[in-house]
C-alpha positions in Angstrom: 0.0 0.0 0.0 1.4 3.1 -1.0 0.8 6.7 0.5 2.1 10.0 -1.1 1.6 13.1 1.3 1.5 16.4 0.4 2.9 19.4 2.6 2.1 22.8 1.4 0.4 24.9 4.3 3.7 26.9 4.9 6.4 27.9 3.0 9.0 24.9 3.8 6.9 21.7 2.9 7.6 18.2 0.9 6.5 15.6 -0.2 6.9 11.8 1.0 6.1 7.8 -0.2 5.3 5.3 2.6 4.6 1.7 2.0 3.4 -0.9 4.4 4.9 1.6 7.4 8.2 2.2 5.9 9.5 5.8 4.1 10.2 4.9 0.5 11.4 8.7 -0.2 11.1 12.1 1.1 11.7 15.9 -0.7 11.3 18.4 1.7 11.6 22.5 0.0 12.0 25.2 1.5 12.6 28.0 -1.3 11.5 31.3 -2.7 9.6 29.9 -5.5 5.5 29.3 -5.1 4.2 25.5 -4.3 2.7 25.7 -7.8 6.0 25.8 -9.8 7.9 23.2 -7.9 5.6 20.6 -6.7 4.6 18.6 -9.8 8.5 18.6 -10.7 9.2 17.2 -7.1 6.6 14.6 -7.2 7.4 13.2 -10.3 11.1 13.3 -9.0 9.8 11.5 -5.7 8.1 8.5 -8.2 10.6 8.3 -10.4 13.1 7.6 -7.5 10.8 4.9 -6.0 10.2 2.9 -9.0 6.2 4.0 -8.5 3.8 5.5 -10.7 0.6 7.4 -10.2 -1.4 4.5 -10.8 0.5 2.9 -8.1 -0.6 4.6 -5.6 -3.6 3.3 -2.9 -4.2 6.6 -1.2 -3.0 10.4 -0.4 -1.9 12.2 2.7 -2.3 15.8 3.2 -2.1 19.1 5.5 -5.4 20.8 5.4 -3.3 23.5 7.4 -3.7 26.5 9.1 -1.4 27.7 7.3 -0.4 30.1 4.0 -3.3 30.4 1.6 -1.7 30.3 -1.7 0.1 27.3 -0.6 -2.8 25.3 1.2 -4.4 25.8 -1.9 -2.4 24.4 -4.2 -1.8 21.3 -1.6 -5.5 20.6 -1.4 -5.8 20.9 -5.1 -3.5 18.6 -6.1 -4.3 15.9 -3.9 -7.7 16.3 -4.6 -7.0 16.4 -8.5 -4.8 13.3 -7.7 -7.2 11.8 -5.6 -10.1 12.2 -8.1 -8.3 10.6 -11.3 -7.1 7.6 -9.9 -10.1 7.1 -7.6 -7.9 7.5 -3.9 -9.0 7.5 -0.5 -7.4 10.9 0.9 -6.4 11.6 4.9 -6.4 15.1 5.7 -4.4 16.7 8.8 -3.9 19.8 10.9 -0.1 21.1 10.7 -0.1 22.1 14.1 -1.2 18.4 14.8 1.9 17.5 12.8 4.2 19.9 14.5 3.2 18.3 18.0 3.8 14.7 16.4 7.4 15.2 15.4 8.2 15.8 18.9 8.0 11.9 19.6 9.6 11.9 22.9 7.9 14.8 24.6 5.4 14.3 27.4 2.7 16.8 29.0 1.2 19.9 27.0 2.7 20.5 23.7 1.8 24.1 22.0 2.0 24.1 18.4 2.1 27.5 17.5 2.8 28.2 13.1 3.3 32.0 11.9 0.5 33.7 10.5 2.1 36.5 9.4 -0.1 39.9 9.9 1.3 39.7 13.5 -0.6 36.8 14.1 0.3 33.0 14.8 -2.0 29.7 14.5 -1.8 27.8 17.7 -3.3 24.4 19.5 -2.2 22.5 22.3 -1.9 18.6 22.7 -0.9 16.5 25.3 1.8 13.7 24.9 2.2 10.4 26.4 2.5 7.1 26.1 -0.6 6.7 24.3 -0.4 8.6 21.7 -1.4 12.5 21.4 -4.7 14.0 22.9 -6.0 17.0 20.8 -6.7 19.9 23.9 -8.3 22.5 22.2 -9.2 23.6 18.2 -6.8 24.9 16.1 -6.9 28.8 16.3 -5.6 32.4 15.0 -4.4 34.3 18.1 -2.3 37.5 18.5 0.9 37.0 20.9 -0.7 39.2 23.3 -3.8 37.0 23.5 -1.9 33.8 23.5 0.7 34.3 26.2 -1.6 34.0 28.8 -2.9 30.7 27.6 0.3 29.4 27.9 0.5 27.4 31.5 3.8 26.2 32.5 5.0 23.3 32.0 4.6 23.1 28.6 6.6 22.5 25.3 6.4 25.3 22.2 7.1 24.0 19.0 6.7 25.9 15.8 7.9 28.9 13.6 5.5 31.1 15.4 6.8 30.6 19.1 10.5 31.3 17.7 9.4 34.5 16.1 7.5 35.6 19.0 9.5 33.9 21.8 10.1 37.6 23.6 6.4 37.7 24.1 5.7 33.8 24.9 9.0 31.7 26.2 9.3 32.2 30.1 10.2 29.9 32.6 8.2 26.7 32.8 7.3 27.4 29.0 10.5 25.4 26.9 11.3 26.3 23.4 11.8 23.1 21.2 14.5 22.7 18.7 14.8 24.6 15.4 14.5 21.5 13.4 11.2 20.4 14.5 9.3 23.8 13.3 8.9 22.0 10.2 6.8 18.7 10.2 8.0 16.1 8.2 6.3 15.3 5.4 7.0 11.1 6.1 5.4 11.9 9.3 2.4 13.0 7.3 2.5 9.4 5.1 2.8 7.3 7.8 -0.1 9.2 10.0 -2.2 8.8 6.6 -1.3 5.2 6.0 -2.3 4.2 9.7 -5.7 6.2 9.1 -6.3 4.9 5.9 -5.7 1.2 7.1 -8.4 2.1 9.5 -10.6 2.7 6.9 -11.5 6.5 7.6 -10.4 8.3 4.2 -12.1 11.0 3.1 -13.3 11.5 -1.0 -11.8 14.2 -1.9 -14.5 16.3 -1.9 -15.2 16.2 1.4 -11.4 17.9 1.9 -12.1 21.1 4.0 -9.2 23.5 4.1 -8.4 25.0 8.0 -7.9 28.8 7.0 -8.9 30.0 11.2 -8.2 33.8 10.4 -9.8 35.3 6.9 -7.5 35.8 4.0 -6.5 39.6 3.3 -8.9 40.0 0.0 -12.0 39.2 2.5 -10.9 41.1 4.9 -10.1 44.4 2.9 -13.3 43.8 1.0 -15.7 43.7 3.9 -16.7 39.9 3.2 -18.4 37.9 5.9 -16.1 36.7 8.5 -18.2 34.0 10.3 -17.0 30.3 10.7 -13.4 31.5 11.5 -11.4 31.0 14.8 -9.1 34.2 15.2 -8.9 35.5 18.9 -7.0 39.2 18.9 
């Protein structure tokens, strides 16, 4: 069985192949360019490598975000395009879910907290242990100033958004994780689809639901509705 995630809800992202609960191959970008311009290139480079074609595949992986719009766009797109041509079950994730994940040896509250840019960051905490991770609360768009105070020590930060705005939310009790796990893995992502998929709980891939929390700058600056979003200022 053979899983291809897709990882495009911030600007570092990959992609990976998992079969039967080992990583085949993994690309993971992190480059100036748009999602749209190199992601086909790297996925056909990711095949290619593996010995796999498209119509190899048994199912997809991918972040439904928060994260950048452009990018989550793309993501979803693809792996619904994907999805829909060759007649795939699809598992969808949050990336702060992910973040919290990678962080396989932590235990107690894990804060996943992704930039947002605007001044804002997407956060959600988790709590690790030795079964598994329990979700805490919903992913949601918070400024620093709101989001501090949420913070009870002890607890783990993990993410691009705590490092950018550790001034305002590292103190003691509250740790910093390393640099290298701001980015989820995009194997990760495979292997967390695999094991849901095996499970039987894909999703057609029209029933993929991006997870935007704050509005995008075009509804905001044209006075669109704002309701369904999570954003706490």
């Amino acid at each position: 069985m053979a899983i291809l995630a897709i990882d495009t809800a911030q600007s570092a992202g990959g992609l990976a192949l998992v079969s039967d609960g080992r990583v085949l191959g993994e690309v993971l970008i992190d480059s100036p360019q748009t999602h749209s311009r190199r992601l086909l290139p790297a996925m056909e480079f990711l095949l290619a490598q593996c010995g796999l074609a498209r119509h190899g595949l048994s199912g997809l992986a991918v972040s439904l975000g928060p994260g950048f719009f452009t990018g989550l766009r793309i993501g979803l797109a693809s792996a619904q395009g994907l999805a829909l041509a060759l007649g795939l079950p699809v598992a969808g994730f949050s990336c702060l879910r992910l973040m919290a994940a990678g962080l396989a040896g932590a235990r107690g509250v894990v804060w996943a907290v992704a930039d947002a840019r605007r001044g804002l960051v997407y956060a959600a905490p988790f709590r690790a242990g030795q079964d598994g991770l329990e979700r805490l609360d919903a992913d949601a768009a918070y400024s620093p100033a709101r989001l501090a105070p949420l913070l009870t020590p002890p607890a783990l930060l993990v993410g691009a958004g705590a490092r950018l705005y550790a001034a305002e939310l590292v103190r003691p009790g509250l740790e910093l994780a390393p640099a290298w796990a701001d980015t989820p893995r995009p194997g990760l992502l495979a292997l967390l689809g695999q094991e849901r998929l095996d499970q039987g709980q894909g999703l057609r891939p029209e029933e993929l639901r991006p997870r935007y929390c704050r509005p995008s700058d075009a509804e905001v600056r044209f006075g669109l509705p704002l309701d369904g979003y999570r954003l706490i200022e």
